[in-house]
C-alpha positions as CSV (number, residue, x, y, z in Angstrom):
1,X,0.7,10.7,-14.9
2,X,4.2,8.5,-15.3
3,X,2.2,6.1,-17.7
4,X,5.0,3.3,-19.3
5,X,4.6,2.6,-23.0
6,X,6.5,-0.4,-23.4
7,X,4.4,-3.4,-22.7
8,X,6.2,-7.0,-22.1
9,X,4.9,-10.4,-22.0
10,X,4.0,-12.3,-19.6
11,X,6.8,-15.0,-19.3
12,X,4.4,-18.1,-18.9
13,X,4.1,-20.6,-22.1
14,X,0.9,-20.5,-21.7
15,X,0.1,-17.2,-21.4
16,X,1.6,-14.8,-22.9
17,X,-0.9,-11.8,-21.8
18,X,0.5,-7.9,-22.2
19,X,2.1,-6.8,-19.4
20,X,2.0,-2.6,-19.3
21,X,3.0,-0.7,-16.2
22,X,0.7,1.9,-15.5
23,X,3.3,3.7,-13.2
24,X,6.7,4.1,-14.0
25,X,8.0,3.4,-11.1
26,X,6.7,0.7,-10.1
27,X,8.6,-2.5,-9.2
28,X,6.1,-5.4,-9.2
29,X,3.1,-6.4,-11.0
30,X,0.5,-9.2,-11.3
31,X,-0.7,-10.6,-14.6
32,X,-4.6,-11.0,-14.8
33,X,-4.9,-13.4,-16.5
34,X,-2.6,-16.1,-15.1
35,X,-1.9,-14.2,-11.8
36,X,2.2,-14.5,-12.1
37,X,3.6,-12.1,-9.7
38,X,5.7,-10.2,-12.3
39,X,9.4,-8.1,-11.0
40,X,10.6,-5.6,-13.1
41,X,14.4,-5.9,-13.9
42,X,16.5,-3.4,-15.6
43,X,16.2,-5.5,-18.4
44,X,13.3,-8.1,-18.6
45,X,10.2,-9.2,-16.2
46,X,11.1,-11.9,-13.4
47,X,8.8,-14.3,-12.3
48,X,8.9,-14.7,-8.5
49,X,5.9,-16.3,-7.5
50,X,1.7,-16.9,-8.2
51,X,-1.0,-15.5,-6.6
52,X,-4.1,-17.5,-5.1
53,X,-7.5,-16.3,-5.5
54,X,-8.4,-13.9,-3.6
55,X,-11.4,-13.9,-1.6
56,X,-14.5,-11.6,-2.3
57,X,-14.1,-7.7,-1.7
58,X,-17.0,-5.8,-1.0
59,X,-15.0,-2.2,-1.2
60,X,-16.1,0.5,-3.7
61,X,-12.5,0.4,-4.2
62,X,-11.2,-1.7,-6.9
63,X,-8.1,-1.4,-9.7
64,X,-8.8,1.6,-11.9
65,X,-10.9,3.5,-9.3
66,X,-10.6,6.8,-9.2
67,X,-10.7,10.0,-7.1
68,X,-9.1,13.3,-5.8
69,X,-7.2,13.9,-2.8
70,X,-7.0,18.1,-2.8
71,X,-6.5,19.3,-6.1
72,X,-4.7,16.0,-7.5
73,X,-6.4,13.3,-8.9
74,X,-5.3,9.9,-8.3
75,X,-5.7,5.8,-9.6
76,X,-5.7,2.9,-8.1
77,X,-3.1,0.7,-9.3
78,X,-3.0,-2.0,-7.0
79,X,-3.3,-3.4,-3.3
80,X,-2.0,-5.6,-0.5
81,X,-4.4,-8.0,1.3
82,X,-3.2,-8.1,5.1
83,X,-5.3,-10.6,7.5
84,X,-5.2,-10.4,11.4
85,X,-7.0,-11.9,14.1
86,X,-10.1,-10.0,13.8
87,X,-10.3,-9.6,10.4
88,X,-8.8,-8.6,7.3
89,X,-8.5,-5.3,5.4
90,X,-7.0,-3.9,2.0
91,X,-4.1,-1.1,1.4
92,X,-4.5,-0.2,-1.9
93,X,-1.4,1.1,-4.0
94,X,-2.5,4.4,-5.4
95,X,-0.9,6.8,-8.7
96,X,-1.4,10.5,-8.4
97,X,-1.2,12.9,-11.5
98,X,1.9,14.3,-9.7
99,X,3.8,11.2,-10.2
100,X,3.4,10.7,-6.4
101,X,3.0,7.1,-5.0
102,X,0.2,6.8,-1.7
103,X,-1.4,4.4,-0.4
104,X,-5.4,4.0,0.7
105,X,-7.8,2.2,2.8
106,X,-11.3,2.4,3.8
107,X,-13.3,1.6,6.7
108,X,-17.4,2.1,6.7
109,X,-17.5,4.5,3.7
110,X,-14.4,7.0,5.2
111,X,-11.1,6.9,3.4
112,X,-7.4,7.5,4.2
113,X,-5.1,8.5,1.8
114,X,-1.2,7.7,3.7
115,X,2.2,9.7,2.0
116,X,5.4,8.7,3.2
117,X,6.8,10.5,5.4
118,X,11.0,11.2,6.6
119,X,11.1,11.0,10.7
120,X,14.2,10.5,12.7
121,X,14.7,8.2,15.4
122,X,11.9,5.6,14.9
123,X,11.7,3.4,17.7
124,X,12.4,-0.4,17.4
125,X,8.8,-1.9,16.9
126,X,9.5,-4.5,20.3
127,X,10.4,-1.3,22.0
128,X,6.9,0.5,21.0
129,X,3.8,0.1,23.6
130,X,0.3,1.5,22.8
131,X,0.1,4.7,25.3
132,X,4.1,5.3,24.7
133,X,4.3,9.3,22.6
134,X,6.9,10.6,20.2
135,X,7.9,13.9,18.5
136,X,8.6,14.8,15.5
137,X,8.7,18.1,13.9
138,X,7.5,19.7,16.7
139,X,4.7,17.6,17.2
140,X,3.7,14.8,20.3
141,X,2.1,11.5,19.2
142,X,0.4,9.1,21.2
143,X,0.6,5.1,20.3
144,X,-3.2,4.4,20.1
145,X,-3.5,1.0,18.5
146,X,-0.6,-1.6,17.6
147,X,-2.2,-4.3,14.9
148,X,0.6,-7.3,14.5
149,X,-1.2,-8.5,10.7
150,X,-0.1,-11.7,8.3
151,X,0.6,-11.1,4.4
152,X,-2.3,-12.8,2.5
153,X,-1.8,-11.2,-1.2
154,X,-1.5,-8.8,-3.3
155,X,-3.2,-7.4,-6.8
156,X,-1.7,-4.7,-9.5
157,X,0.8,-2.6,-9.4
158,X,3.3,-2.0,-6.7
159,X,6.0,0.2,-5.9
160,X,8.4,-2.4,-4.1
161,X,8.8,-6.0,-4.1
162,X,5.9,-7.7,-1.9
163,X,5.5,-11.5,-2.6
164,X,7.6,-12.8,-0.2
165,X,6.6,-11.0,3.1
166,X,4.8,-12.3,6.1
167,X,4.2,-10.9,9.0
168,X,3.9,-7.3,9.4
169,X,3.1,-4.4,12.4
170,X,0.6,-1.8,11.9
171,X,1.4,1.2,14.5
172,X,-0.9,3.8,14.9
173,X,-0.3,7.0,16.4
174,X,-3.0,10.2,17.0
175,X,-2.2,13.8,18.4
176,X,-3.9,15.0,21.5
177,X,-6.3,17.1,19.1
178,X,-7.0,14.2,17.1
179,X,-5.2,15.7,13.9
180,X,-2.5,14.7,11.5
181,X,-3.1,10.8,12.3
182,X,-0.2,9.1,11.1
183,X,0.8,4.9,11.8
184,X,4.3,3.3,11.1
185,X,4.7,0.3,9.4
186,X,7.0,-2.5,10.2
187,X,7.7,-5.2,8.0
188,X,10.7,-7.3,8.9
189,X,12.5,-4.7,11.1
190,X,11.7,-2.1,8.2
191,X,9.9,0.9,9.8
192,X,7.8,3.5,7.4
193,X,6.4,6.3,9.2
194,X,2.9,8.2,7.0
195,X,0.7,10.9,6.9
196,X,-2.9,9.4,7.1
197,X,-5.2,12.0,5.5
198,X,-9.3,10.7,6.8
199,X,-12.0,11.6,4.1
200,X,-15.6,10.5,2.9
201,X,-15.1,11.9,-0.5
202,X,-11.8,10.8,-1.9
203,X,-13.7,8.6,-4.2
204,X,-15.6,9.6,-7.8
């Protein structure tokens, strides 16, 4: 795994804590002890921000949990806490042995591991209605669910910067077999398409 050895501190007075990224490529970080949301720089660690408590999280998935998706084993190194009108639900940042960056989520006990994914011509997300399909590489999609979410925070490790997002579409699109599920994400008029990959035995 891309582990970094070269801890920095955490810029608070008062604080101080070690600072290590687990992931080398990781851009953003949260201390946990003072909860400082922590950017890398080429050079030193950039304080943009400060996390509120979280609320309670019932998920057998937490930092440092651990698992295997194939023959890879993977971390968790952090997460995003996203709220909508229903609910609320967590996308946790995930560290394979490969070096490989993924994210994961749960929902009653199954699992879905997301890879990026390269796709040409995504659609606008105003211009994408639930029912609407799309191809790409040879295979049709169907728009099954479109989920407009709110930012609420965020916890270890990520691989971008995060603290200063709010609103964000979840787009979620399933083949007429029901395989290769994938969803595009939106977050201020940046599109991601993934792979979701469904599982109950991701975890250890």
């Amino acid at each position: 795994m891309a582990i970094r050895d070269d801890p920095a501190r955490c810029q608070l007075s008062d604080c101080g804590a070690k600072i290590v990224f687990r992931w080398s490529s990781s851009v953003q970080t949260v201390c946990e002890f003072c909860k400082s949301i922590l950017v890398r720089t080429d050079v030193d660690l950039k304080k943009v921000g400060q996390v509120a408590d979280l609320p309670p999280d019932s998920s057998p998935i937490q930092i440092n949990t651990e698992g295997k998706y194939g023959n890879k084993a993977f971390v968790v190194v952090g997460r995003i806490l996203y709220e909508y009108d229903q609910g609320g639900w967590n996308e946790w940042h995930v560290m394979l042995n490969d070096g490989t960056s993924a994210w994961l989520s749960d929902a009653q006990s199954e699992y879905a591991l997301s890879l990026s994914s390269k796709a040409q011509n995504l659609p606008a997300v105003a211009q994408v209605h639930v029912g609407q399909q799309f191809t790409w590489s040879d295979q049709r999609y169907t728009v099954s669910v479109i989920t407009p979410a709110h930012y609420r925070g965020v916890e270890g490790e990520l691989p971008f910067q995060y603290w200063d997002k709010t609103d964000v579409t979840f787009i979620d699109l399933r083949t007429e077999s029901g395989n290769l599920p994938r969803s595009i994400t939106a977050t201020q008029n940046r599109l991601c398409i993934s792979v979701n990959s469904w599982n109950s035995t991701l975890l250890n």
